[in-house]
N, C-alpha and C positions, 0 to 999 in steps of 0.2 A: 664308655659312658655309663652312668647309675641312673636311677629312677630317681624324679624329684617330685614331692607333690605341688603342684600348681593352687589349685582349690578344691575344695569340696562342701559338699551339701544333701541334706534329708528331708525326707519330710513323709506324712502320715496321712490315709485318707483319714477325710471329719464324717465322710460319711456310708463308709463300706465300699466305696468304688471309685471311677477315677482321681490320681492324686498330682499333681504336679509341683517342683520344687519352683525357692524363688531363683531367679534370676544370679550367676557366675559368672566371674573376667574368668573363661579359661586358657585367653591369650597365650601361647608360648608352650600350648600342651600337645605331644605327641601321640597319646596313649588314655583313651578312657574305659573307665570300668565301675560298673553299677552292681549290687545286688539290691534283687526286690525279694522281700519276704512278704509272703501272702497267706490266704486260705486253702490248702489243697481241691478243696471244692470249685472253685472259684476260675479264673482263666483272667491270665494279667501278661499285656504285651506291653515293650520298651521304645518310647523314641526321645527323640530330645527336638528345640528348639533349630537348631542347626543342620539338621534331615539326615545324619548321620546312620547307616547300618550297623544293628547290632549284631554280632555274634553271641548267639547262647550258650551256655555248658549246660554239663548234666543237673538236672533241676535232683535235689534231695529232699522227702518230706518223712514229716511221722504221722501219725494220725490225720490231723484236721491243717496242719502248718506246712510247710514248702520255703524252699530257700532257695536262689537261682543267682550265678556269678553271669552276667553280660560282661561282652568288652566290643571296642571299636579300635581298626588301629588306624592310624594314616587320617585323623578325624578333619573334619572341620571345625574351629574352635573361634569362639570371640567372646566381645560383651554382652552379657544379659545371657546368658547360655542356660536353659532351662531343660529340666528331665521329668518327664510321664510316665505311669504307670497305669494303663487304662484297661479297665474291665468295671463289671458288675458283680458285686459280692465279694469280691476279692480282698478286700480288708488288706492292704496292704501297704507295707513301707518301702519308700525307693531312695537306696543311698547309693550317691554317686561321687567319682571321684577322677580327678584330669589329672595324669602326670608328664614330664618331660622325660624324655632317653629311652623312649621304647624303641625294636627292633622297628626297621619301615615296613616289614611283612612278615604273619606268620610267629607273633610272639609266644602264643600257648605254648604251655610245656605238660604241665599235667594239673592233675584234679584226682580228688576222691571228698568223702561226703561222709554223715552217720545222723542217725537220729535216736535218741533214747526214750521213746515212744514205751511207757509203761503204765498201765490205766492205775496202777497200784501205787507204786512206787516211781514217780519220773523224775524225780533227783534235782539236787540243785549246781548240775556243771554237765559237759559234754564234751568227751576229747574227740575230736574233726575228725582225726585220722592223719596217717603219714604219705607223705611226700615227698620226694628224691629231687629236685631241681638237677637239669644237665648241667647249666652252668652258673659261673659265679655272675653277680650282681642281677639275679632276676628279682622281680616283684612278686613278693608273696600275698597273695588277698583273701581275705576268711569272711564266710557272712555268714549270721545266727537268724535264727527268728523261733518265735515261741509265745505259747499263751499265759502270758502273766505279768506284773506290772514291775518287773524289776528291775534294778540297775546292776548290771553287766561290767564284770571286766575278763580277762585274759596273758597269757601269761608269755616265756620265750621271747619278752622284749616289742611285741607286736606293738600297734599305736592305732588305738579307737579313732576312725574318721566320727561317725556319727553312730548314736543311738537312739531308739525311740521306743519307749516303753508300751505296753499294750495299753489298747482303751476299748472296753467290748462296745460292741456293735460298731466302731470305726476302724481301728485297724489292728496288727499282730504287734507284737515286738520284733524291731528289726536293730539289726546294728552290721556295721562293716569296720573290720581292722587289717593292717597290712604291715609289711616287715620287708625293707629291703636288703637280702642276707648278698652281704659282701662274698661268703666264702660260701656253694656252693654245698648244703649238708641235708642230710635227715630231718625234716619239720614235722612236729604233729604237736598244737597249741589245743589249750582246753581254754572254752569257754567257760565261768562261775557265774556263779551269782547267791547274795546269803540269804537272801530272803524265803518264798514262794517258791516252793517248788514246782517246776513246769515240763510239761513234754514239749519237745524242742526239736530242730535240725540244723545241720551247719555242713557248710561246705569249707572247702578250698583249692585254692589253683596258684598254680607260678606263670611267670611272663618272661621271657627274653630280656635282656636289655638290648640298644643298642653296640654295635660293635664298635672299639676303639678304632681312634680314626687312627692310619697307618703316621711315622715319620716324614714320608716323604723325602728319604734319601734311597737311591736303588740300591740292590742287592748289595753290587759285589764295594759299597763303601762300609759291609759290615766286614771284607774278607779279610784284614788285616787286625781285626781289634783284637 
């Protein structure tokens, strides 16, 4: 089986602190996964509508911004499905996203992170860093966040779920993209952007697929082919 995306959705605090999205059919989804970009300063936990536990990875930041991949597996999912991002100060954005053909347990595969935190120079792109997935058809998921009002894209064939551009005193810029690589290889995608230059963090991680389901003939009717 491959990863399918079902829906997704973002959204931005208006006013430095608790943010919640609107309402998702995540009907028929296996597998969710959220990043929240926030303020380093700040302190921002995840739940959703549907009482789901999340699983954290490693949070990545640079100076004053932080970027963090959540996931849930084996979720609970329906209509009107909504995600939070609740703290005070936290300025932050939470993009979330529900897909079909995850593993039933145990998807993580791996993660690493970068920030190009430079008070001088903080550039207008950030390569993530590289990834090895064990096997073929995992979910590859990248999330940015950063202070400045740009629009963002990326490269290695990824697909922008959401973005949301900075708004000072409300929140960061955040955005999440994912890629599901059929064949099993070396990943390390750069974030850009042309405008404004920003000090920035970005993560990423892979996900299992589920496993194909067997033929259902026994063994020994493979022993003559």
């Amino acid at each position: 089986m491959a990863y399918s995306l079902i829906a997704n959705v973002a959204a931005g605090s208006t006013t430095g602190n608790t943010i919640t999205t609107a309402g998702i059919d995540t009907t028929g989804a296996s597998f969710l996964v959220a990043v929240i970009s926030d303020y380093a300063g700040g302190s921002s936990t995840i739940s959703d509508s549907k009482s789901n536990t999340w699983a954290a990875l490693t949070a990545y930041s640079s100076n004053n911004d932080r970027v963090c991949i959540y996931y849930v597996t084996t979720p609970t999912v329906g209509s009107a499905h909504t995600f939070t991002s609740t703290g005070t100060g936290n300025y932050s954005v939470i993009s979330a996203a529900a897909f079909s053909g995850s593993a039933a347990s145990s998807p993580f595969d791996q993660q690493t992170g970068q920030n190009n935190y430079n008070a001088n120079t903080p550039g207008k792109s950030i390569v993530v860093g590289s990834i090895t997935p064990t096997e073929d058809n995992e979910l590859v998921v990248t999330g940015l966040t950063g202070f400045a009002a740009n629009t963002v894209s990326i490269d290695l064939s990824f697909s922008i779920t959401n973005q949301t551009t900075f708004v000072g005193s409300q929140h960061l810029l955040g955005a999440m993209a994912y890629k599901i690589q059929t064949t099993a290889a070396a990943v390390n995608p750069t974030w850009s952007w042309p405008t404004t230059d920003m000090t920035c963090a970005a993560a990423i991680a892979s996900f299992k697929a589920a496993a194909a389901a067997g033929s259902g003939k026994p063994w020994f009717a493979y022993a003559q082919q």
